[in-house]
MINUNU-315703 format. One record per residue: residue number from 1; residue in one letter; x, y, z of N, C-alpha, C in turn. Coordinates in Angstrom, 3 decimals, decimal comma, padded with zeros to 6 digits, always signed. Example, Ala and Ser with C-alpha at 12.3 -4.5 7.8 and 13.67 -1.06 7.14 Angstrom:
<doros>
{num->1; residuo->A; npx->+013,190; npy->-005,690; npz->+007,800; capx->+012,300; capy->-004,500; capz->+007,800; cpx->+013,200; cpy->-003,300; cpz->+007,800}
{num->2; residuo->S; npx->+012,850; npy->-002,250; npz->+007,080; capx->+013,670; capy->-001,060; capz->+007,140; cpx->+012,900; cpy->+000,030; cpz->+007,870}
</doros>
This chain:
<doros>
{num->1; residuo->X; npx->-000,443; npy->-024,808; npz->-037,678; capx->+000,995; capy->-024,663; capz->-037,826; cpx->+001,300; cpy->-023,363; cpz->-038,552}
{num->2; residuo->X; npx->+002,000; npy->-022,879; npz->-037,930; capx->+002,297; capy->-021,345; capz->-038,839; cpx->+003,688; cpy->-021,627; cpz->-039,865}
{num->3; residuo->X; npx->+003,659; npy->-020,556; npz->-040,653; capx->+003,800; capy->-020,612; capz->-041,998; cpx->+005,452; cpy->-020,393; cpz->-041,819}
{num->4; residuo->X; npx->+006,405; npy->-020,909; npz->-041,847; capx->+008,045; capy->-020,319; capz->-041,728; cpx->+008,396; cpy->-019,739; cpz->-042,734}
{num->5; residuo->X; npx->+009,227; npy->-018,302; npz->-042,392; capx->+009,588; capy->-017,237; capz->-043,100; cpx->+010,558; cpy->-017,922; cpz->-043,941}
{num->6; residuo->X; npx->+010,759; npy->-018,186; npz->-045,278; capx->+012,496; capy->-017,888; capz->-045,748; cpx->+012,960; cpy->-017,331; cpz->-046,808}
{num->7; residuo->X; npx->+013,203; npy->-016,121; npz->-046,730; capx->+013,820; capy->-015,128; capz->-047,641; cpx->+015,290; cpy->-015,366; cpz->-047,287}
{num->8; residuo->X; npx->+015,846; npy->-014,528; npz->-048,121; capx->+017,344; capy->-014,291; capz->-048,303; cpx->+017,978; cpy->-013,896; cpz->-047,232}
{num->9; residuo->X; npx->+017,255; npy->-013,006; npz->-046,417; capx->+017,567; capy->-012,292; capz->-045,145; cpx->+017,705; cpy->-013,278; cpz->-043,880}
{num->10; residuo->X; npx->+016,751; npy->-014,009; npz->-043,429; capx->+016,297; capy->-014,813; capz->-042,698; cpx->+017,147; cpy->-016,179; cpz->-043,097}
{num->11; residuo->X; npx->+017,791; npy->-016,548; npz->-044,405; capx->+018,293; capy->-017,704; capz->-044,617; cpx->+019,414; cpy->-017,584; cpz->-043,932}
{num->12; residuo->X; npx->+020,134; npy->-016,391; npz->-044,373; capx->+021,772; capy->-015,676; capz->-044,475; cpx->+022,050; cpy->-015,444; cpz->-042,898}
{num->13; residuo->X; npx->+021,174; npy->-015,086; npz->-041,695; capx->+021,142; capy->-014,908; capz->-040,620; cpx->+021,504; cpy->-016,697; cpz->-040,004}
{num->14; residuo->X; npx->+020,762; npy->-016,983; npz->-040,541; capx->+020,045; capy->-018,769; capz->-039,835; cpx->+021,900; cpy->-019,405; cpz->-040,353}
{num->15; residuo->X; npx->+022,155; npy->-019,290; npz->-041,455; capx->+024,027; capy->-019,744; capz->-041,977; cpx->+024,687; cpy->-019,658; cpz->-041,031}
{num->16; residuo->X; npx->+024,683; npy->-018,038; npz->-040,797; capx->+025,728; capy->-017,394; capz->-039,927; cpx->+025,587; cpy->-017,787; cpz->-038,553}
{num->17; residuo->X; npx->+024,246; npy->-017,672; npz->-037,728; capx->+024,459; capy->-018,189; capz->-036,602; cpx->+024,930; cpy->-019,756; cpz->-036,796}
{num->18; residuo->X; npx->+024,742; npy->-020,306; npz->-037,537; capx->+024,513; capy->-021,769; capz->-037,603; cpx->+026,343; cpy->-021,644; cpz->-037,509}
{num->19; residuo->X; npx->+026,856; npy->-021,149; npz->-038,341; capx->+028,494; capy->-021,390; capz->-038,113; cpx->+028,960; cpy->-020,831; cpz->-036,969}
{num->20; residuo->X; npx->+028,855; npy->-019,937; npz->-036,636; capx->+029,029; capy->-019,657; capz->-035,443; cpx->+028,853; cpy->-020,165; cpz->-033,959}
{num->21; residuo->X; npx->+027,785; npy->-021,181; npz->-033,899; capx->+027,655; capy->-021,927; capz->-032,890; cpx->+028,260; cpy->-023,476; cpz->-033,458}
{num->22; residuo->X; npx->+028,517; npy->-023,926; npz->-035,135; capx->+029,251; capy->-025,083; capz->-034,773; cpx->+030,906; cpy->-024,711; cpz->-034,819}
{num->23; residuo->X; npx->+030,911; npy->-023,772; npz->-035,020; capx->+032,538; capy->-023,339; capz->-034,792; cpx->+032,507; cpy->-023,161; cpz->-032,986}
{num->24; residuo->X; npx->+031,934; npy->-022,559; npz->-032,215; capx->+032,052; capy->-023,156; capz->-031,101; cpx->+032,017; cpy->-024,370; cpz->-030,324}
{num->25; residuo->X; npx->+031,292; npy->-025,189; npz->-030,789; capx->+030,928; capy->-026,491; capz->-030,440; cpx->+032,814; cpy->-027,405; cpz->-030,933}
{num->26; residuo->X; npx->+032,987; npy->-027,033; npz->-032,287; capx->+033,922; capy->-027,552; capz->-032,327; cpx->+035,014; cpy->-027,953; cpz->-031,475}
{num->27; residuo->X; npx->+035,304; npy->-025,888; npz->-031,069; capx->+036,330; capy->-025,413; capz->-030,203; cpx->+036,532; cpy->-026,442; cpz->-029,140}
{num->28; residuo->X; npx->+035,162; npy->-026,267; npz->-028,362; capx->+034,980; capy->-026,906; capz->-027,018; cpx->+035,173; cpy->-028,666; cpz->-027,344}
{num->29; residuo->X; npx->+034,843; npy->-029,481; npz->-027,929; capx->+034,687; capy->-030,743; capz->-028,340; cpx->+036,154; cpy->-030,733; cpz->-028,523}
{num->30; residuo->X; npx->+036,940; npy->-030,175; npz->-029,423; capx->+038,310; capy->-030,441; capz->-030,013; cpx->+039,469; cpy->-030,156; cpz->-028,833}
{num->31; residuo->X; npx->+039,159; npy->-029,393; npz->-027,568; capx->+040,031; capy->-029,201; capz->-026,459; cpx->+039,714; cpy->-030,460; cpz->-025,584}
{num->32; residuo->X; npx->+038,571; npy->-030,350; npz->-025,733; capx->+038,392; capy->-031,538; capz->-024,348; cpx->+038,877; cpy->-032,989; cpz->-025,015}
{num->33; residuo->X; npx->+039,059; npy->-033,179; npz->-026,344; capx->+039,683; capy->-034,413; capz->-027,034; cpx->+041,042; cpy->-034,235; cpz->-026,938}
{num->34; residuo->X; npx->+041,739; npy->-033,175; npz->-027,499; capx->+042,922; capy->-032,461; capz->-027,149; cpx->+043,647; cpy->-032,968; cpz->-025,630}
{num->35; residuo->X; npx->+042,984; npy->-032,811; npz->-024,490; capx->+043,260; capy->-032,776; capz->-023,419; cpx->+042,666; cpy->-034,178; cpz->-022,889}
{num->36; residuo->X; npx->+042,426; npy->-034,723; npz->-023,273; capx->+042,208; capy->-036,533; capz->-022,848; cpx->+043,350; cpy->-037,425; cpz->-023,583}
{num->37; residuo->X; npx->+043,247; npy->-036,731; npz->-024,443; capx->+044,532; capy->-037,558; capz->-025,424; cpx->+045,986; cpy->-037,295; cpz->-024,856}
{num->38; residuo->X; npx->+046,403; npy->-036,141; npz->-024,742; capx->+047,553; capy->-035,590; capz->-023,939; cpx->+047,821; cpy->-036,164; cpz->-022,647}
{num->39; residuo->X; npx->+046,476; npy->-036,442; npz->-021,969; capx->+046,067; capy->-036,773; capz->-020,375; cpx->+046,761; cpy->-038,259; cpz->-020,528}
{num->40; residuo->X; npx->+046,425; npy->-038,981; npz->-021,555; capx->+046,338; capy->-040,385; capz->-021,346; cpx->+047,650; cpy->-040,617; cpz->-021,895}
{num->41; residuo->X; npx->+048,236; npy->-039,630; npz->-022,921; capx->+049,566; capy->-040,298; capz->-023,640; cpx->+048,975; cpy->-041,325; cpz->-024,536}
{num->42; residuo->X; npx->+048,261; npy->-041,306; npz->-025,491; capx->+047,950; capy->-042,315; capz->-026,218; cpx->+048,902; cpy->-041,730; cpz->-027,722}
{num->43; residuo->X; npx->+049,381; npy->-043,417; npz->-028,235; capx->+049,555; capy->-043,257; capz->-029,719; cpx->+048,850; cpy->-042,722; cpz->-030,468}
{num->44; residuo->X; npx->+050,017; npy->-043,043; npz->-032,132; capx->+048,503; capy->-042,155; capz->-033,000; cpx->+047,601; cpy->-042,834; cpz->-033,235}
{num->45; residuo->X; npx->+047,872; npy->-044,308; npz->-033,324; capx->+046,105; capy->-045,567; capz->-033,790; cpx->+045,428; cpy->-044,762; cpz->-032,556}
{num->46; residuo->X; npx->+045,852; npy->-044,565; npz->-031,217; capx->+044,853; capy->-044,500; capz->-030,155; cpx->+044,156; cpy->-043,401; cpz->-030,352}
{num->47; residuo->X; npx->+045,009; npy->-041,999; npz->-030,757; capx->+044,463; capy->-040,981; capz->-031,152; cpx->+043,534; cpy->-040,950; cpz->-031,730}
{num->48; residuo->X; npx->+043,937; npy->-041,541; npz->-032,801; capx->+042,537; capy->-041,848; capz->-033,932; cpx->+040,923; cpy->-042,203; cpz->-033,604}
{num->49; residuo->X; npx->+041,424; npy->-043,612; npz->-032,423; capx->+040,009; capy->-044,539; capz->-032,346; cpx->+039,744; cpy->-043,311; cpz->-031,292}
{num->50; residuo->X; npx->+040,153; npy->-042,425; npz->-030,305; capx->+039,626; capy->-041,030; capz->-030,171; cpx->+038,456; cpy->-040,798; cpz->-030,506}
{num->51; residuo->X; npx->+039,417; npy->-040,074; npz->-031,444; capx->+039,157; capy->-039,035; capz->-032,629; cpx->+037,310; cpy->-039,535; cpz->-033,118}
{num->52; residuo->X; npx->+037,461; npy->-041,294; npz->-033,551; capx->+036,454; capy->-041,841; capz->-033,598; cpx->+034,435; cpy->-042,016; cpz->-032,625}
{num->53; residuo->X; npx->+035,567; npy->-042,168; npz->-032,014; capx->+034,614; capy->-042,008; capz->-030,678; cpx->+033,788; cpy->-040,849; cpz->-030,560}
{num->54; residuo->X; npx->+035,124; npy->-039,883; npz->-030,661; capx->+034,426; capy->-037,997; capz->-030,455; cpx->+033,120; cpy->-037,701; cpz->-031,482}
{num->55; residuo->X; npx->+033,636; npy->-038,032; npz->-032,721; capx->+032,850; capy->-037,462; capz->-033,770; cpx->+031,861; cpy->-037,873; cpz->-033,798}
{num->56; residuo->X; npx->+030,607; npy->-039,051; npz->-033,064; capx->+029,516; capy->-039,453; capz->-033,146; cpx->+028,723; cpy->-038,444; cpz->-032,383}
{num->57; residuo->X; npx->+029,256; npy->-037,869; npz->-031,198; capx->+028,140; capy->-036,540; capz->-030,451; cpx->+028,863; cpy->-035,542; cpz->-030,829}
{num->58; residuo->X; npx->+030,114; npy->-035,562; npz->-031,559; capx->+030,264; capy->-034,456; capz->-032,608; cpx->+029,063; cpy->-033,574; cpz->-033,631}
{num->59; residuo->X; npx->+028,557; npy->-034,829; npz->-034,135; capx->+027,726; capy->-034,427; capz->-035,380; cpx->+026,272; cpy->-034,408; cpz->-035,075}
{num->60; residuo->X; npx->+026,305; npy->-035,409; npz->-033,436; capx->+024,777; capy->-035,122; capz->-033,160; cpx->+024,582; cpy->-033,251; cpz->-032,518}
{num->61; residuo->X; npx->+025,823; npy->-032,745; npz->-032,230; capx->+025,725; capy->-031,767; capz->-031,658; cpx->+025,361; cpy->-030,556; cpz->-032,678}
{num->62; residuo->X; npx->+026,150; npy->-030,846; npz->-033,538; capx->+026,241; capy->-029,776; capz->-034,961; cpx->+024,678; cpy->-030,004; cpz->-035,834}
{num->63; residuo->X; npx->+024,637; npy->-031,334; npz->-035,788; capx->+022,736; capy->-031,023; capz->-035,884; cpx->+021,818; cpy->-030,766; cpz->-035,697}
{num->64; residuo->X; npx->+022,033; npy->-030,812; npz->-034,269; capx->+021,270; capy->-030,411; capz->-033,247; cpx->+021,547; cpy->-028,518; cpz->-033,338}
{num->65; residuo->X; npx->+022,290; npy->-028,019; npz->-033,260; capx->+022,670; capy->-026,475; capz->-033,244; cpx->+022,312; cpy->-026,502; cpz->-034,915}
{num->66; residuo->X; npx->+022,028; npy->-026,779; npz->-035,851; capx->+021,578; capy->-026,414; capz->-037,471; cpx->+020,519; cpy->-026,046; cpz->-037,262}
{num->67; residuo->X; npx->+019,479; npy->-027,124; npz->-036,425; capx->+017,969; capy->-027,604; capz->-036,853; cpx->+017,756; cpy->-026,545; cpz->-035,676}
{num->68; residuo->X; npx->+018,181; npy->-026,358; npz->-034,890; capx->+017,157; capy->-025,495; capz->-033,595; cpx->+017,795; cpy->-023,562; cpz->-034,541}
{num->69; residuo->X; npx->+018,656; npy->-023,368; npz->-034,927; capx->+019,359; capy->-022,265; capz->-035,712; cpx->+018,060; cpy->-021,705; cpz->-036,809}
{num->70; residuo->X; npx->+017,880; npy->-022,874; npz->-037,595; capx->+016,943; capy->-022,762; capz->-038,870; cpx->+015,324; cpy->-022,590; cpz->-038,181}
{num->71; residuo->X; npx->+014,972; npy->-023,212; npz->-037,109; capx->+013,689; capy->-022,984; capz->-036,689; cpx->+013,566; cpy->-021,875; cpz->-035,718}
{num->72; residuo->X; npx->+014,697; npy->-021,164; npz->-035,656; capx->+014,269; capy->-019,802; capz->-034,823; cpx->+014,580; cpy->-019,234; cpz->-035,863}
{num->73; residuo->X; npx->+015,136; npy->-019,042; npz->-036,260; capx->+015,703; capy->-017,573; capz->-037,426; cpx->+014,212; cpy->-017,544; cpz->-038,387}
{num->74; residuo->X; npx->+013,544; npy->-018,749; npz->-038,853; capx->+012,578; capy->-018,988; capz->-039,682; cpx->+011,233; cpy->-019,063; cpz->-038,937}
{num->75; residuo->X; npx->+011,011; npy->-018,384; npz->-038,032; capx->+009,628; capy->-018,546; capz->-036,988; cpx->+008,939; cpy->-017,650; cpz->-037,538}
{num->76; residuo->X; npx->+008,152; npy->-016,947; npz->-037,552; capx->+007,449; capy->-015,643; capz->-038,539; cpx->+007,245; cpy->-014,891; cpz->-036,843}
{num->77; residuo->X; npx->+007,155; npy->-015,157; npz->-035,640; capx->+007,299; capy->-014,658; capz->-034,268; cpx->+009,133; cpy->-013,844; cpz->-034,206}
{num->78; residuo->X; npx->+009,695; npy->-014,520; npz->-034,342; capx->+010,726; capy->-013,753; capz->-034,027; cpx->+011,309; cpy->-012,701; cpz->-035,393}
{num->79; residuo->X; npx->+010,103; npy->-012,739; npz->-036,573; capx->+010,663; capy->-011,855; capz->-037,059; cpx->+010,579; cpy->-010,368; cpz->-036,739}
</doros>
């Protein structure tokens, strides 16, 4: 198993992409909820249980984009 880089440089890179792809993920997740909700005319309880629904492959997504972020930026190959 090789050894993962993490300096200051390599951390600060791995952040930034990391926000940057869950600020996209958001975008895309928050329109297509946006636009089902609008679609359907639902109240606000309905909105909500939504809202609910969304956020479970919400957060698997944003973890998923952390953990793959931190293991490339930290590869000692792609440095």
């Amino acid at each position: 198993m090789q050894q993962r880089i993490k300096t200051f440089k390599t951390l600060s890179r791995a952040a930034s992409a990391a926000m940057f792809l869950s600020v996209q993920a958001l975008i895309c997740i928050g329109t297509v909820y946006w636009a089902v909700a609008e679609t359907l005319g639902l109240s606000a309880m309905a909105a909500l249980v939504l809202g609910g629904i969304f956020a479970v492959p919400t957060v698997f997504v944003l973890i998923t984009a952390i953990r793959m972020v931190v293991d490339a930026e930290s590869d000692s190959a792609n440095q």
